[in-house]
N, C-alpha and C positions, 0 to 999 in steps of 0.2 A: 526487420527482426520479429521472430516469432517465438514465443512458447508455448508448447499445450501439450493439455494430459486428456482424460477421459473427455468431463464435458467444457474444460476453460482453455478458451485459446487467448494468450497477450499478445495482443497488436502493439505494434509500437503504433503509440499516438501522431494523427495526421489533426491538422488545421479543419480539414472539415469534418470531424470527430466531434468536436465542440456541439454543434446543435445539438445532437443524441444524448451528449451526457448534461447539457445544461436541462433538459428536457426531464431528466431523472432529480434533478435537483429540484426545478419546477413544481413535479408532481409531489416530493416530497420534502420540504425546506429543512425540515428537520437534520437531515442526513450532514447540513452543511452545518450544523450548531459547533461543531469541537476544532472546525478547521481554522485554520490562522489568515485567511482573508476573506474579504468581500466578494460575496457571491450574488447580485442581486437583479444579472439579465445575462443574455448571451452573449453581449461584448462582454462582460468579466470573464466568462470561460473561456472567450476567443482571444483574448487576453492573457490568460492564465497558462493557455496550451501554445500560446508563442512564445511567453518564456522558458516553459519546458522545452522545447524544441532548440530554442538560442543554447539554452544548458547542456541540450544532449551534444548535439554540434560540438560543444565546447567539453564534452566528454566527463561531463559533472553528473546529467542525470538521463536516466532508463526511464522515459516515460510510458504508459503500457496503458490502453484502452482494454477493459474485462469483455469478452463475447463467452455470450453462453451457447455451446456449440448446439444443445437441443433443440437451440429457437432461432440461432444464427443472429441473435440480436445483443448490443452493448448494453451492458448492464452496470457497468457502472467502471473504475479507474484504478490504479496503484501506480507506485512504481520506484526505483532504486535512486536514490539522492544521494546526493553530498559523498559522493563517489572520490575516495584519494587512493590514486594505484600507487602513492609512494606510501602512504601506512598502510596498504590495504586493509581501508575501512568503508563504509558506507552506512545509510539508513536507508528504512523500509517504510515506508510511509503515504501518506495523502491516497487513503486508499477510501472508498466510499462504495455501497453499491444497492440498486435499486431494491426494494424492500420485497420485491417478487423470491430473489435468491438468496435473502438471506434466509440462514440458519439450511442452508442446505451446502454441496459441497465446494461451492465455489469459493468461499476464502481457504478452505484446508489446503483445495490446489494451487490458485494462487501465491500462497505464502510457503508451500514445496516447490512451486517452479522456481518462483523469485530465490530463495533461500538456497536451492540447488545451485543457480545461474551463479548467485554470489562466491557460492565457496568453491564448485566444481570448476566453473570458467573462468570468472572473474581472479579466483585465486584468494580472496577477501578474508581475512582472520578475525574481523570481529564483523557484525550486522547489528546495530543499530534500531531499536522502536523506541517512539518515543509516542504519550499520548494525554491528552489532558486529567488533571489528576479527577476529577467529574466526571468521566467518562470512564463508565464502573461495566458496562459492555466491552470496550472494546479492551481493556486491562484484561479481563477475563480469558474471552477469543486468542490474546497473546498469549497467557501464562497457559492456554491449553493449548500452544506449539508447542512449550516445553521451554521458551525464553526465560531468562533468571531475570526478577526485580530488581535490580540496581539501587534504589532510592528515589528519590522528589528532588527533581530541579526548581527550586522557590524562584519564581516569577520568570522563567524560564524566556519568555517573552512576552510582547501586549499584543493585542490582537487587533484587527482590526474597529473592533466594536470600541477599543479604550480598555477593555479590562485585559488586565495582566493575568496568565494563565500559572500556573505550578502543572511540572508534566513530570509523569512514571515514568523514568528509565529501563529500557527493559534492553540485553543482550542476547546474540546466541554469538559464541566464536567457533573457531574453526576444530576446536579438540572435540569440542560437545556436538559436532554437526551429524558425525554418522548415527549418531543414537536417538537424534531428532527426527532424522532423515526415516529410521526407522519403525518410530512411535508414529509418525504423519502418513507412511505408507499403511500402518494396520491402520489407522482413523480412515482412513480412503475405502479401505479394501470394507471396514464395518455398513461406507454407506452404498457399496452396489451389490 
């Protein structure tokens, strides 16, 4: 499975995907501070990307490797979770990506194909973000899709490290989708 737009194509994640994106991790550790597990060689990624695979199998999770189409190289992950086609609901999440592409346009596409997939294909009424309440970047990046804040999940879970997180709930559903659909198309169109 594929999606792509201008310059971002999602790959569904394959087993030997793992080097590439642990390698972005590597280079920059920082990237892994707000995620919910241990990241600390390439068996944990190789690791991480067999359960996503077990999940997808099992029809729970859309795991997606980022290619930046300009340089044909992985830059970095997302992808759709906790997928229930009897509420059609899901989240959007464990997305990270190498500090080359950020601030340029590959999360606005990313989070229009993902967010399309959801409501166009999938059929999905509500989408799901969720993100640690310290993590005042990536709260931002969501509320400038146009996702509505929800509240603060208090202690929402522990993380691997022992500390317990508080995470920003943030929604887009399916009534609010074509207006999103269309504020994410002009943000697209402002960066070529």
């Amino acid at each position: 499975m594929e999606l792509t737009l201008n310059r971002v194509k999602l790959q569904l994640m394959q087993l030997e995907h793992a080097e590439q994106l642990y390698k972005i991790i590597e280079e920059t550790p920082s990237l892994w501070s707000y995620m919910p597990r241990q990241m600390r060689s390439q068996h944990d990624m190789e690791e991480m990307v067999k359960e996503a695979l077990e999940s997808y199998k099992e029809g729970t999770v859309l795991p997606f490797v980022v290619v930046d189409q300009f340089t044909n190289s992985i830059v970095g992950s997302t992808r759709l979770y906790d997928i229930s086609a009897d509420y059609k609901t899901l989240e959007l999440g464990y997305t990270f990506y190498a500090p080359s592409v950020q601030r340029t346009s590959i999360n606005t596409e990313c989070k229009y194909l993902l967010l399309r997939h959801a409501f166009e294909t999938l059929q999905m009424v509500r989408v799901q973000i969720k993100t640690d309440l310290q993590n005042k970047r990536a709260q931002k990046a969501i509320e400038r899709l146009g996702a509505i804040k929800e509240g603060v999940l208090r202690n929402e879970r522990t993380l691997y490290t022992g500390q317990t997180r508080d995470a920003c709930v943030y929604s887009v559903i399916s009534k609010e989708w074509l207006t999103i659909k269309e504020n994410l198309q002009l943000l697209l169109q402002k960066n070529y």
